[in-house]
ROSE-640335 format. One record per residue: residue number from 0; x, y, z of N, C-alpha, C, O in turn. Coordinates in pm, whole numbers, plus 32768, in hexadecimal, padded with zeros to 4 digits. Example, Ala and Ser with C-alpha at 12.3 -4.5 7.8 and 13.67 -1.06 7.14 Angstrom:
2
<site seq="0" n_x="8527" n_y="7DC7" n_z="830C" ca_x="84CE" ca_y="7E3E" ca_z="830C" c_x="8528" c_y="7EB6" c_z="830C" o_x="8590" o_y="7EB4" o_z="834E"/>
<site seq="1" n_x="8505" n_y="7F1F" n_z="82C4" ca_x="8557" ca_y="7F96" ca_z="82CA" c_x="850A" c_y="8003" c_z="8313" o_x="853D" o_y="8072" o_z="8324"/>
***
This chain:
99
<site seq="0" n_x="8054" n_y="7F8B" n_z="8000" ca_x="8000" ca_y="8000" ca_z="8000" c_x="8059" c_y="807C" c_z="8000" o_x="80BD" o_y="8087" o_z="8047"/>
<site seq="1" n_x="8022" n_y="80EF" n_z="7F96" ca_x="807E" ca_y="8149" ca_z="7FBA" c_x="8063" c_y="81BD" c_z="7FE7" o_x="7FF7" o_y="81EC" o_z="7FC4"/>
<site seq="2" n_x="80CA" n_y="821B" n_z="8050" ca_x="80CB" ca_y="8262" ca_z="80B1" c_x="805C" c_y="82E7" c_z="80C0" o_x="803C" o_y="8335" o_z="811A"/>
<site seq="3" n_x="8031" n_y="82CD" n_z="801E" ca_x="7FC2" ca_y="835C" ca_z="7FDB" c_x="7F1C" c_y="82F0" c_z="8004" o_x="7EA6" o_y="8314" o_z="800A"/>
<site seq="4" n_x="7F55" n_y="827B" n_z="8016" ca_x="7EB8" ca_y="821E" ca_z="8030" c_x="7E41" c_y="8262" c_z="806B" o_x="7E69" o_y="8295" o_z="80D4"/>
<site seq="5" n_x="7DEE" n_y="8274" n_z="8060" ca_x="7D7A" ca_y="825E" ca_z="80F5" c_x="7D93" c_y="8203" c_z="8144" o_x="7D96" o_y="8189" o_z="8136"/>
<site seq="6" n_x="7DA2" n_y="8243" n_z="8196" ca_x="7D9D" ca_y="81E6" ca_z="8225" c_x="7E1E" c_y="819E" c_z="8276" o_x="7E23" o_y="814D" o_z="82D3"/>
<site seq="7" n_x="7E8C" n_y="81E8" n_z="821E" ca_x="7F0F" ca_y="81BF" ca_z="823F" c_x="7F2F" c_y="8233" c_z="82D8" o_x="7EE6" o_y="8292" o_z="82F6"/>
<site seq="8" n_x="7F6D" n_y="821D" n_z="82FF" ca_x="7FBB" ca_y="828E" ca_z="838E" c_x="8022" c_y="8243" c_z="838D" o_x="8021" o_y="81C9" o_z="839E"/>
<site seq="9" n_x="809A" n_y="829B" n_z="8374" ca_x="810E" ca_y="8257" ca_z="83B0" c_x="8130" c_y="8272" c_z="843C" o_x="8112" o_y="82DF" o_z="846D"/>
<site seq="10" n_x="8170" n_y="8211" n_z="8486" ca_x="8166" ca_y="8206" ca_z="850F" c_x="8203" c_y="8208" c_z="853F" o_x="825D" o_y="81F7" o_z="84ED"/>
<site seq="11" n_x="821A" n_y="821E" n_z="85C2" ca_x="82AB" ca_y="8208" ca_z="85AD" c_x="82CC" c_y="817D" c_z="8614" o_x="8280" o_y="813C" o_z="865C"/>
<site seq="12" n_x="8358" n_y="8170" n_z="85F9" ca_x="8380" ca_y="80D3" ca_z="860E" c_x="83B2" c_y="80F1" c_z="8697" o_x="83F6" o_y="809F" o_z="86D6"/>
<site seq="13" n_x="8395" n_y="815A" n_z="86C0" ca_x="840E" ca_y="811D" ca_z="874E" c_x="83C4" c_y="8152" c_z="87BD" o_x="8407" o_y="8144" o_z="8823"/>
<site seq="14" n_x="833C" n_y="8195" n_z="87DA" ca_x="82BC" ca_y="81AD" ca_z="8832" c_x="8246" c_y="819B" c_z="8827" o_x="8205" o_y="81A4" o_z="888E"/>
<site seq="15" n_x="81F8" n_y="8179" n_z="879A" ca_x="818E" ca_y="819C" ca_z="8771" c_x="814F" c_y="8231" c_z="8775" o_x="80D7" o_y="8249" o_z="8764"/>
<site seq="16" n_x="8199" n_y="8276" n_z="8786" ca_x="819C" ca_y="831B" ca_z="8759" c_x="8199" c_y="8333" c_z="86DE" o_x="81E5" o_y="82E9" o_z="869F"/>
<site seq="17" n_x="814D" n_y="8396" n_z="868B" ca_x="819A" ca_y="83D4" ca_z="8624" c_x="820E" c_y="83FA" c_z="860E" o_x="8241" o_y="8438" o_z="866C"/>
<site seq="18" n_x="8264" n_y="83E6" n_z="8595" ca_x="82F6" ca_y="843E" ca_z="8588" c_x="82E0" c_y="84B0" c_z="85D5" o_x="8277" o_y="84CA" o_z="860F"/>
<site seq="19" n_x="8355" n_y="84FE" n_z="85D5" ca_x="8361" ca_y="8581" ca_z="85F8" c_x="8368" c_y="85D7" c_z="8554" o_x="83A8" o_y="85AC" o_z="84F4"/>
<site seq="20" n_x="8323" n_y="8645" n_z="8554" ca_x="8342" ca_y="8659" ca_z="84E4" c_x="8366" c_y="8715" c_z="851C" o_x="831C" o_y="8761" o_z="8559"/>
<site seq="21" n_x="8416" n_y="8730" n_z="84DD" ca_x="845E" ca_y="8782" ca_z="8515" c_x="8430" c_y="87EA" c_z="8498" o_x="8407" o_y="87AE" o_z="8434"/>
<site seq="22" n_x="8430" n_y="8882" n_z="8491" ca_x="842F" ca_y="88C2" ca_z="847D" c_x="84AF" c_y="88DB" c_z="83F4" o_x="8517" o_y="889D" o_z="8407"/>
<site seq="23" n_x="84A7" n_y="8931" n_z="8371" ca_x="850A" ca_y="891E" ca_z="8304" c_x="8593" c_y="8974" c_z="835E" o_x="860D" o_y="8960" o_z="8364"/>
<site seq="24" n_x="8557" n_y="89B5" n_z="8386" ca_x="85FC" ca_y="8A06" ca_z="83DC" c_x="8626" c_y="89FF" c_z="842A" o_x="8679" o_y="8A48" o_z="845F"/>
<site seq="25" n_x="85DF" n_y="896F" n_z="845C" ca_x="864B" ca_y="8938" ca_z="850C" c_x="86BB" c_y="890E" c_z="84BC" o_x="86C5" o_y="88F2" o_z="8445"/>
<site seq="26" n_x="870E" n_y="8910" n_z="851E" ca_x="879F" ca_y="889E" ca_z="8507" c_x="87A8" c_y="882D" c_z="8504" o_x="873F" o_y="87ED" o_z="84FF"/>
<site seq="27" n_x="87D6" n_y="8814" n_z="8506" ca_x="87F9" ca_y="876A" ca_z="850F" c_x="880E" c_y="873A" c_z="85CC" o_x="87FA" o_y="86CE" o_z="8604"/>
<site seq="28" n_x="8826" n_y="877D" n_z="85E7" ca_x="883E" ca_y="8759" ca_z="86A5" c_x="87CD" c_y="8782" c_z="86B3" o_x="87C2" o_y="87B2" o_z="8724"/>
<site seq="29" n_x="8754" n_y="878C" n_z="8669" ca_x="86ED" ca_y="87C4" ca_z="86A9" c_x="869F" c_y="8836" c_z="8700" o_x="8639" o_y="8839" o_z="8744"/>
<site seq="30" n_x="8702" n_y="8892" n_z="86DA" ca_x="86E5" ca_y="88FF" ca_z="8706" c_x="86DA" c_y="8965" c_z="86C9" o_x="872A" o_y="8997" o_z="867A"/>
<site seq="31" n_x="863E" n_y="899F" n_z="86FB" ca_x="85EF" ca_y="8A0E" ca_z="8696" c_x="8638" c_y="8A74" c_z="864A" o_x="86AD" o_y="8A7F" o_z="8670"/>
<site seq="32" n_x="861A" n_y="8AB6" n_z="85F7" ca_x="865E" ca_y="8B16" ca_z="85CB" c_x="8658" c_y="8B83" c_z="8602" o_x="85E6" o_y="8BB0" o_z="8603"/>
<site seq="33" n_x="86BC" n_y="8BD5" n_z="8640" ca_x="8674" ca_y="8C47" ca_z="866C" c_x="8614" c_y="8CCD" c_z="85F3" o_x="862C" o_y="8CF7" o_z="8582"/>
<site seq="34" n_x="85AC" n_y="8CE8" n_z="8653" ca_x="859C" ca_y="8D4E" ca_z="85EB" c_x="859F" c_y="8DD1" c_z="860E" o_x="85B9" o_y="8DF6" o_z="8681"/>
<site seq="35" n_x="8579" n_y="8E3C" n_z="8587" ca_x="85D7" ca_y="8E9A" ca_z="8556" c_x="8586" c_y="8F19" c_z="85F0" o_x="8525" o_y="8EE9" o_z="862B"/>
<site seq="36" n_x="85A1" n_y="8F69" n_z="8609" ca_x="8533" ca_y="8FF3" ca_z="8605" c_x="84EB" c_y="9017" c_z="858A" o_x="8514" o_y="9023" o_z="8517"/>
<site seq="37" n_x="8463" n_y="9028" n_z="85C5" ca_x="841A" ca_y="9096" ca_z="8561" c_x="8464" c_y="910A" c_z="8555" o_x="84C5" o_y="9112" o_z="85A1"/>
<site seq="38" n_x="844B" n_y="917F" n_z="84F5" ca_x="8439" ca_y="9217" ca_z="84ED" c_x="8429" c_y="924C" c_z="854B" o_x="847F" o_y="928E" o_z="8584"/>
<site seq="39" n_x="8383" n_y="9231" n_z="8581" ca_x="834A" ca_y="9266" ca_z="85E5" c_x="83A3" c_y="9244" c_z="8661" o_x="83B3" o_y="9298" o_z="86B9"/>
<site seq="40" n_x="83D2" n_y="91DF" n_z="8666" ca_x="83F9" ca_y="919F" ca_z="86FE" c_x="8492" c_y="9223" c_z="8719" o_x="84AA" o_y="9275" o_z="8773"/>
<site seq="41" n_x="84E3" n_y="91F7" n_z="868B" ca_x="8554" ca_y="924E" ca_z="86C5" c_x="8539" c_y="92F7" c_z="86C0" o_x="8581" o_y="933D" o_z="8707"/>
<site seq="42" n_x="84D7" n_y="9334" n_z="866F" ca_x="84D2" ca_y="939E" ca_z="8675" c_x="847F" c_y="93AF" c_z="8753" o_x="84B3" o_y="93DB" o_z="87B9"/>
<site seq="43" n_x="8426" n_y="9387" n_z="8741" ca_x="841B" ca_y="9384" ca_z="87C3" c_x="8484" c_y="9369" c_z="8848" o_x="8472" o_y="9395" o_z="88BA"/>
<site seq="44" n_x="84F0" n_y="9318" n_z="881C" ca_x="8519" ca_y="930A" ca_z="8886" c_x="85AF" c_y="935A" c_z="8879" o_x="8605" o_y="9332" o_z="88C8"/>
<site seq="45" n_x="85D3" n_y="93BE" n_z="8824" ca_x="862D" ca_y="943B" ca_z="8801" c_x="85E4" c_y="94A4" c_z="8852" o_x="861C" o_y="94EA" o_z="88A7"/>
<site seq="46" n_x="855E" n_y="94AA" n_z="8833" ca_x="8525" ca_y="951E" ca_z="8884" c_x="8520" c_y="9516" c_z="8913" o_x="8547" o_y="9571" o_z="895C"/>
<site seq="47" n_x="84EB" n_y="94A1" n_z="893D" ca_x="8521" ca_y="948C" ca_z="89B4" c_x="85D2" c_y="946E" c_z="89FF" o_x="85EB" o_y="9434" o_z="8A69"/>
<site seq="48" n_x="860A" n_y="9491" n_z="89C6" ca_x="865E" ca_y="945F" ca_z="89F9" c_x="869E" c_y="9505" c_z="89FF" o_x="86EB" o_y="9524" o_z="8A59"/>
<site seq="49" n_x="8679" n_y="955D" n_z="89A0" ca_x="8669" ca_y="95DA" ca_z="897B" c_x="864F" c_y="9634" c_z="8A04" o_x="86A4" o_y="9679" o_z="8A3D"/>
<site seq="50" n_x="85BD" n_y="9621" n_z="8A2C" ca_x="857F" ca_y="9648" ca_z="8A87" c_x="85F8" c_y="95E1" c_z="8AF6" o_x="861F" o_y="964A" o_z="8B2A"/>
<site seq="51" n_x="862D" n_y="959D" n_z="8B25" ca_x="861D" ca_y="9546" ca_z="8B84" c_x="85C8" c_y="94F2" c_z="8BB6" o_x="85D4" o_y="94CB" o_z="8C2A"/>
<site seq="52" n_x="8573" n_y="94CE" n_z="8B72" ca_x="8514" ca_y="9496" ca_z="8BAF" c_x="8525" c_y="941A" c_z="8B90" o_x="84D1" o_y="93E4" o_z="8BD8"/>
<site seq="53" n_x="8559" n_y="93C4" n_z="8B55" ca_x="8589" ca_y="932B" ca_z="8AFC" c_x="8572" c_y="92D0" c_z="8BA6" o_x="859D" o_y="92E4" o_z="8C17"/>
<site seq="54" n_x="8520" n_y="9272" n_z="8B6B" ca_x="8513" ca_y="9226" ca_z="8BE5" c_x="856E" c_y="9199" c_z="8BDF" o_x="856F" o_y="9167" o_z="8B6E"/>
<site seq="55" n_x="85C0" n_y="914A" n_z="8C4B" ca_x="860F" ca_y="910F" ca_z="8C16" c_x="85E4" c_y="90A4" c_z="8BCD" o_x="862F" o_y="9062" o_z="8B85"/>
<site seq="56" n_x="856E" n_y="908F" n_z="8BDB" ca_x="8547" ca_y="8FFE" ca_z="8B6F" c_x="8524" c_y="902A" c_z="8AF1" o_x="84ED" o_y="8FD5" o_z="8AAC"/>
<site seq="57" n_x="8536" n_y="90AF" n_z="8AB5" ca_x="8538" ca_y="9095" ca_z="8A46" c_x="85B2" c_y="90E7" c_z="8A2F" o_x="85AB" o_y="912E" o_z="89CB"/>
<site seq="58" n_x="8628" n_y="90ED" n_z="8A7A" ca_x="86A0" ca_y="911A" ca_z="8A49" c_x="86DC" c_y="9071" c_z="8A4F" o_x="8726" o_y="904B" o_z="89F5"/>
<site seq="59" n_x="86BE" n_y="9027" n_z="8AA4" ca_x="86FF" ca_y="8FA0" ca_z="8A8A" c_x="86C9" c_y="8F8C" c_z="89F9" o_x="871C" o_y="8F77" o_z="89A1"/>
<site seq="60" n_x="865A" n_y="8F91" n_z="89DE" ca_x="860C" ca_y="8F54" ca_z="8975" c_x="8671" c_y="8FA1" c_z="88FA" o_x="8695" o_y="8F56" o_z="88A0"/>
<site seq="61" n_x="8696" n_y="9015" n_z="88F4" ca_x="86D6" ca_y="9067" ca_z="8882" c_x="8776" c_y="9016" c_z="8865" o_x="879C" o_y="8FED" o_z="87F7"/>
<site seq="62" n_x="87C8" n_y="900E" n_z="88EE" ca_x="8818" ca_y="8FBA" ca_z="88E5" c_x="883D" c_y="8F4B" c_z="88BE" o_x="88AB" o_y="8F31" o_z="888B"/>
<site seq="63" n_x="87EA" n_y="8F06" n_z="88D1" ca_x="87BD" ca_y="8E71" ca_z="88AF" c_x="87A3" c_y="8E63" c_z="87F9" o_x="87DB" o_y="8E1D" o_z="87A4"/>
<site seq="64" n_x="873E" n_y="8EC0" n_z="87F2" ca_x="86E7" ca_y="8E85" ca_z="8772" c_x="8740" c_y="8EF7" c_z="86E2" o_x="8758" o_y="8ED1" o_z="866F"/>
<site seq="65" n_x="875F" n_y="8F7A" n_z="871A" ca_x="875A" ca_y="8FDE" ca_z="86E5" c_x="87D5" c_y="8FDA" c_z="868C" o_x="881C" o_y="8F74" o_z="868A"/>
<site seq="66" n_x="87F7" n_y="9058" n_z="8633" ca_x="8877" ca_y="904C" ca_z="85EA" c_x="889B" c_y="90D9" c_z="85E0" o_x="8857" o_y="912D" o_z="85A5"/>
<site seq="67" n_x="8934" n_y="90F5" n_z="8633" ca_x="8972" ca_y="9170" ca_z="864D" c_x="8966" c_y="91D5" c_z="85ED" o_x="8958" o_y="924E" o_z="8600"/>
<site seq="68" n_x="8970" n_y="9182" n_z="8561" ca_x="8977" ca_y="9204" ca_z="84E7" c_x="88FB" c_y="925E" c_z="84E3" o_x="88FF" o_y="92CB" o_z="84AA"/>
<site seq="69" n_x="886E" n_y="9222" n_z="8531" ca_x="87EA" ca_y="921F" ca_z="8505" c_x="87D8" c_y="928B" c_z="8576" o_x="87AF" o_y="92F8" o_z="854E"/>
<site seq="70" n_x="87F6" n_y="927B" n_z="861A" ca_x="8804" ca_y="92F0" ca_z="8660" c_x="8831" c_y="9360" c_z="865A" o_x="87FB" o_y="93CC" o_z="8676"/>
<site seq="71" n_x="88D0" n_y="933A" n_z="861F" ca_x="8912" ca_y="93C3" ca_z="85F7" c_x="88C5" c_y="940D" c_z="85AF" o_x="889F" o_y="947A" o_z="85DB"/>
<site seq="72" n_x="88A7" n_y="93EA" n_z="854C" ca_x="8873" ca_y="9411" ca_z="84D9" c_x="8811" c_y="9489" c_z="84DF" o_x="880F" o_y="94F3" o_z="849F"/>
<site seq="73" n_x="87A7" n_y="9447" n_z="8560" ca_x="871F" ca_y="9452" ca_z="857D" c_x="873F" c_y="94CD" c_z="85DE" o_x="86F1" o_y="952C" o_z="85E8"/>
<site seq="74" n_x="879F" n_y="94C5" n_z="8616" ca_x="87BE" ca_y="9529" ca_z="8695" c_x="8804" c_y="95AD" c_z="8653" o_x="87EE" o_y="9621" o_z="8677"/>
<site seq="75" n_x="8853" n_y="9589" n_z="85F5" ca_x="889B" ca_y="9625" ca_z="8598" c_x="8832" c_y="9661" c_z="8554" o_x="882F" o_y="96D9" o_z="8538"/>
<site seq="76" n_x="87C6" n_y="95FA" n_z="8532" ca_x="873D" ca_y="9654" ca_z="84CC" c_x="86E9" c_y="96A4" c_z="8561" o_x="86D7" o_y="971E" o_z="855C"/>
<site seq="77" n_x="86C8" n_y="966C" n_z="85BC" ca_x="86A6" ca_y="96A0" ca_z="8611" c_x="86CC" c_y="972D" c_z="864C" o_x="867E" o_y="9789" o_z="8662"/>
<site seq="78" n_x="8766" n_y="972B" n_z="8665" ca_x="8798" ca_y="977A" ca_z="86A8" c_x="87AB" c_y="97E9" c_z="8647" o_x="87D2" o_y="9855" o_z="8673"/>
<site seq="79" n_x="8791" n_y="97D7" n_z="85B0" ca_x="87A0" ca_y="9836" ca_z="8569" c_x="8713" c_y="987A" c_z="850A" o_x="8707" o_y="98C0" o_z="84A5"/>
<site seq="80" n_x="86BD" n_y="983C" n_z="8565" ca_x="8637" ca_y="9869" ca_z="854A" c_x="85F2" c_y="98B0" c_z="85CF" o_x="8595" o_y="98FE" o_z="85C0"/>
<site seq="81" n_x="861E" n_y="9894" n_z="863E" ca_x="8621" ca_y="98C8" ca_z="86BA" c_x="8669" c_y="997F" c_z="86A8" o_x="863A" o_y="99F1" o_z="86AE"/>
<site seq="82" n_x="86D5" n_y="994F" n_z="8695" ca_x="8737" ca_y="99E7" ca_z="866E" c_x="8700" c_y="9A4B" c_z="8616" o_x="86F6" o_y="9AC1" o_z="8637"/>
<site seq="83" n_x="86DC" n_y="9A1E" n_z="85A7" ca_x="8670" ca_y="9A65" ca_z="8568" c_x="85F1" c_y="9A89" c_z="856B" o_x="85B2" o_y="9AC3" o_z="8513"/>
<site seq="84" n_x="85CE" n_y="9A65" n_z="85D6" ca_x="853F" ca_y="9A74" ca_z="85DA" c_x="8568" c_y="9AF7" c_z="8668" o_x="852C" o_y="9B61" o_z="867B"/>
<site seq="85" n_x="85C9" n_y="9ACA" n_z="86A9" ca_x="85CE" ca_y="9B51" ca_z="8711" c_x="8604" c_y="9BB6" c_z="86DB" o_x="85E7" o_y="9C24" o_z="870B"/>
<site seq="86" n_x="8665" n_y="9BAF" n_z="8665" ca_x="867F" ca_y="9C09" ca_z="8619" c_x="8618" c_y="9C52" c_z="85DD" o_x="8616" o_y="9CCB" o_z="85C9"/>
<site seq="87" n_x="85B1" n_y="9BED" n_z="85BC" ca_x="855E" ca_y="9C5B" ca_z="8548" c_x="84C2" c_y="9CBC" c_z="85B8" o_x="847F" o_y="9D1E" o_z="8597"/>
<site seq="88" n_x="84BC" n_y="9C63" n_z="8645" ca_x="8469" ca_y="9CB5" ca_z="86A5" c_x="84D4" c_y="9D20" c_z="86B4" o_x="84A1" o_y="9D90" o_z="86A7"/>
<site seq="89" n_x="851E" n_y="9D23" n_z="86C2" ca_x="8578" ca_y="9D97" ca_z="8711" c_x="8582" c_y="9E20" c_z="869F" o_x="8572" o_y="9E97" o_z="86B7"/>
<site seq="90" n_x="85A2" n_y="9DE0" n_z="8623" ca_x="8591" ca_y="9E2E" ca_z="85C2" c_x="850D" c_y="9E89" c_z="85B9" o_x="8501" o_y="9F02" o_z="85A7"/>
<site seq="91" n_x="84B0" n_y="9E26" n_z="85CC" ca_x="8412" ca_y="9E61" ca_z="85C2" c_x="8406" c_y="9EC8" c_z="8638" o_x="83D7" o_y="9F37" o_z="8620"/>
<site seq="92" n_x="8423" n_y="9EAD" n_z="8697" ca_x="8408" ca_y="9EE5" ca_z="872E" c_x="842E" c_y="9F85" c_z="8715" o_x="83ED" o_y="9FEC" o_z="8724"/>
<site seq="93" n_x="84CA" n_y="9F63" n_z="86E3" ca_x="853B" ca_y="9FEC" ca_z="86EA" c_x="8504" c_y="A024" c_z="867B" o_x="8500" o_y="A09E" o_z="8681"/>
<site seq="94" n_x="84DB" n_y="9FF7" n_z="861E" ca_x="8489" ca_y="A06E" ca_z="859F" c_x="840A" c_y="A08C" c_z="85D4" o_x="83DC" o_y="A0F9" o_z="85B2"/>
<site seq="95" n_x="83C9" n_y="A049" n_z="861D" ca_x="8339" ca_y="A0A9" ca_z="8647" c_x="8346" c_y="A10D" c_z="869F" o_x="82F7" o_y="A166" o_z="86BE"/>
<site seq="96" n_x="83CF" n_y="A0ED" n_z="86CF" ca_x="83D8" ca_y="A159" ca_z="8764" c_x="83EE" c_y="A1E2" c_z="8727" o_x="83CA" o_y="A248" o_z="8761"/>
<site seq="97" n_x="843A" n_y="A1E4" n_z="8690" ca_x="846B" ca_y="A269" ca_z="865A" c_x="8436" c_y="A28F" c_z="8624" o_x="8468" o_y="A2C8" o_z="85C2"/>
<site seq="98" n_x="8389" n_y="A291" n_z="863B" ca_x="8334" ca_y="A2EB" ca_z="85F8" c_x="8300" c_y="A349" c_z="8630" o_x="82B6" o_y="A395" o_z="85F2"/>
***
């Protein structure tokens, strides 16, 4: 009979369990793949960490899962959208005052 049959289940030989059936991006030692950060996750957790506010389980979690180029990255766009934005209130402020 073959394995596409009705009514076939393959079974396994050494519990009467089903196989295990592992995931395409575990390893071979069986262990999960880690995965990546979202967008959202690292932009959120730049801002917090920004503010101070980064709580340690998801600064372990950044450590763990995260990738240095992807913080840096995220933290120089930040810090240079931050700068400009107090640049351009301050600008606004100091031209309304000289009217």
């Amino acid at each position: 009979m073959r394995w596409w049959s009705v009514g076939y289940a393959p079974t396994s030989i050494t519990d009467g369990h089903p196989p295990v059936v592992k995931d395409i991006g575990d390893d071979p030692a069986g262990e999960p793949k880690p995965r990546r950060l979202g967008p959202l996750q690292v932009i959120g957790s730049v801002l917090a960490a920004a503010l101070g506010v980064q709580s340690s389980k998801n600064r372990e979690r950044d450590f763990k899962h995260g990738r240095i180029g992807v913080f840096i990255t995220a933290g120089v766009l930040f810090t240079l959208l931050f700068i400009g934005t107090v640049v351009t209130v301050v600008l606004l402020v100091v031209s309304s005052a000289g009217k």
